[in-house]
Structure formats: C-alpha cells, structure tokens
C-alpha positions as CSV (number, residue, x, y, z in Angstrom):
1,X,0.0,0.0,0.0
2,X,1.2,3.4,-1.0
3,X,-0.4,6.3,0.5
4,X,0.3,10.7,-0.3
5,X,-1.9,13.3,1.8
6,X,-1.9,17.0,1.7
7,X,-3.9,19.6,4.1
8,X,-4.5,23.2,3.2
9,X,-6.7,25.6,5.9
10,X,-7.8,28.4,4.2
11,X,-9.9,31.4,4.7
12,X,-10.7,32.5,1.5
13,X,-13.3,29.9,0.4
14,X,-16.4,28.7,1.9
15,X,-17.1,24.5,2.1
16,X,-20.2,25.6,0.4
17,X,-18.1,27.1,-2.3
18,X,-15.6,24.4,-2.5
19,X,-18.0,21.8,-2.3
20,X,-19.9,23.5,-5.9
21,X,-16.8,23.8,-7.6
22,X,-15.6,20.0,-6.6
23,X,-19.3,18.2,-7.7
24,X,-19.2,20.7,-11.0
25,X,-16.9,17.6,-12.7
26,X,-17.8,18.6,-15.8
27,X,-16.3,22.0,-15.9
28,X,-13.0,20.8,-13.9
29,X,-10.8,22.1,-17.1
30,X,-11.4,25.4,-15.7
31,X,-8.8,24.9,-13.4
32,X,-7.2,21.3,-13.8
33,X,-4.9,22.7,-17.0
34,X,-3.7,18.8,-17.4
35,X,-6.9,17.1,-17.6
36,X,-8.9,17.5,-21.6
37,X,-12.1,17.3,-19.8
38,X,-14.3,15.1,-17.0
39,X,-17.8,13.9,-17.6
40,X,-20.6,12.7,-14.9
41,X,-23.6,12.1,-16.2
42,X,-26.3,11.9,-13.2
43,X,-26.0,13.3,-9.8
44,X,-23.0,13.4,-7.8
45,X,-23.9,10.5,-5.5
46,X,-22.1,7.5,-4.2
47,X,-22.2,4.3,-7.1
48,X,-22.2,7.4,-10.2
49,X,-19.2,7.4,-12.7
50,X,-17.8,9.6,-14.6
51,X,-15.0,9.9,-17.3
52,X,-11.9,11.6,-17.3
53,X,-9.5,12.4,-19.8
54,X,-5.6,13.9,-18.8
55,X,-3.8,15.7,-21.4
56,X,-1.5,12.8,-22.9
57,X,-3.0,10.0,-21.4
58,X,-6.2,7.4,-21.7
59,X,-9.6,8.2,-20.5
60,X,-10.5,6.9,-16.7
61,X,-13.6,6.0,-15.3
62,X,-13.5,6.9,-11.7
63,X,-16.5,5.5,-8.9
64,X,-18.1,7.8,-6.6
65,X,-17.6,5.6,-3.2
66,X,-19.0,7.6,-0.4
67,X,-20.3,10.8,-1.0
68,X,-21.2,13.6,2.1
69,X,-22.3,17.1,1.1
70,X,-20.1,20.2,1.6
71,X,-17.9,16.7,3.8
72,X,-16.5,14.1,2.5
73,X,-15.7,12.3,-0.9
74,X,-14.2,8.8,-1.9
75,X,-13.6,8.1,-5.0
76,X,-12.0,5.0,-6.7
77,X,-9.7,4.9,-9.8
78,X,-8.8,0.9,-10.8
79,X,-5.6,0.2,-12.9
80,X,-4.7,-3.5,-14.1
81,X,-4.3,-5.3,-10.6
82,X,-4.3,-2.2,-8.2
83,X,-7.3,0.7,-7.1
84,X,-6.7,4.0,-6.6
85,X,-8.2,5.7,-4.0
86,X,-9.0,9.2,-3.4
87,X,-10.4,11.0,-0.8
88,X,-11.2,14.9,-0.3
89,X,-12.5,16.0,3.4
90,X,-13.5,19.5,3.8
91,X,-13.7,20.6,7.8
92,X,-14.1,23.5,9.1
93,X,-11.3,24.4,12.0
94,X,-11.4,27.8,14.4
95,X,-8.0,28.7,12.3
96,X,-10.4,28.7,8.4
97,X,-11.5,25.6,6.2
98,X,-9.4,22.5,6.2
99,X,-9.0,21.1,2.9
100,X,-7.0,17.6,3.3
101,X,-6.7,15.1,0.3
102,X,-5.5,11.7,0.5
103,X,-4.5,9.0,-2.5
104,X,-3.9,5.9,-1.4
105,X,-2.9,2.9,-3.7
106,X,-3.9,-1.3,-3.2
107,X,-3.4,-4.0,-4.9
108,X,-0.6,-6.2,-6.6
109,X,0.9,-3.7,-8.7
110,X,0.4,-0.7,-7.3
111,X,3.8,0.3,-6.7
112,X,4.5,-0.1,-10.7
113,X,1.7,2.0,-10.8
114,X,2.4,4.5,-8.4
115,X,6.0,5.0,-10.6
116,X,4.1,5.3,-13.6
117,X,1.4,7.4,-13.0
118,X,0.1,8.2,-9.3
119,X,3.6,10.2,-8.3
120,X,2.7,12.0,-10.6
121,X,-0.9,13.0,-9.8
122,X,0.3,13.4,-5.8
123,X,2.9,15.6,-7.3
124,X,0.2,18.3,-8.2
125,X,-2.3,18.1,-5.4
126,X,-0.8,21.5,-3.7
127,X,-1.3,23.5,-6.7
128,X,-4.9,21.7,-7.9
129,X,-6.4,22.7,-4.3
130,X,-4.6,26.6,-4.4
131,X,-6.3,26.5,-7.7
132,X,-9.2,25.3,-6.3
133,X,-9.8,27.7,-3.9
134,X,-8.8,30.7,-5.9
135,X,-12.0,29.6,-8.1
136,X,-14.2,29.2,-5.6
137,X,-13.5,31.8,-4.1
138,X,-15.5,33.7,-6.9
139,X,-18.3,31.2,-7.0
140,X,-21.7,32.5,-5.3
C-alpha cells in the first residue's frame, strides 16, 4: 500500500463554495490545466461514474464511493491489478476551512503504478487545491 496526503486551511473559500466547484466535474478544465475534460452524467452520488480524460493519457472511469455534502468524498480509480483511492475531506477548524486530500494505492501492482502514473498525480495536489480555492473563491 502506498499512500500521499496533503492539508491546506484556508480562509478564503467557503465548504459551500468548494464543495460546488468540486461536484461541478464537468467543468473541472477550468482549473485542472492537465486534464482534456471530466464527464458525470447523473447526480454526484455515491455508485455514479464519470469519465476523465488527462492531457497525454487514456480516458479513466472513476466510482463515486461515499459521498457527504459540503464533507466528504471517496472516489475510486482501478488500474490493471491495483485501485486508486482518493479522498477529499473538507472541515471547518477555528484557524479557516481544512482542505486535506488523501490517495492511497492497493493492490498487486500498485507500486509499478504508483512509478508510472500516481507520483505523478500526488505531485500536483498542492497547486490543484490553491487552484481550487482561488476559483471558488469567486463562485456564489
């Protein structure tokens, strides 16, 4: 098992705000510049799907796993003999909103995996949730 978490606390964003931009998956090219686009079609609820497409690489389907609003999502990526698993918690704290994301990799070959593709991914969290918050910030 192979596992890369990063927190931010911020006080520029609401969870309301974060929590819109986050469930809006099919307008995460706004500010995921290496993804071509994402695609749910339904509701953002735990058992949906949707597609996603990076810049240089093969469409994914990703699982919604567990889904709490303005909380909590789990989501589940699966490569050939290994699952990816993310998680996003949003809390509030007394010191602004803490934003902590987690990736944690299973399975027989998830260390191959983690070499050729999820170091990569964990590699850009910091800067996907500064993004983040910078465009939520200016969501109503």
């Amino acid at each position: 098992m192979w596992t890369k978490s990063h927190s931010i606390v911020t006080k520029v964003a609401t969870k309301e705000q974060m929590w819109k931009l986050f469930t809006d998956i099919n307008n995460w090219h706004v500010w995921n510049n290496e993804i071509e686009f994402a695609k749910l079609e339904g509701k953002f609820e735990a058992g949906n799907q949707y597609l996603i497409q990076p810049k240089n690489g093969r469409a994914v389907k990703v699982k919604l796993l567990k889904v709490v609003e303005n909380k909590h999502c789990l989501e589940l990526g699966k490569f050939p003999l290994a699952k990816m698993y993310y998680d996003h918690i949003i809390e509030e704290t007394p010191n602004g909103l803490k934003i902590t994301s987690t990736i944690t990799m299973t399975g027989l070959l998830s260390i191959l995996w983690v070499q050729l593709v999820v170091k990569k991914i964990a590699a850009t969290i910091d800067s996907h949730v500064k993004e983040q918050i910078k465009v939520a910030s200016k969501l109503l």
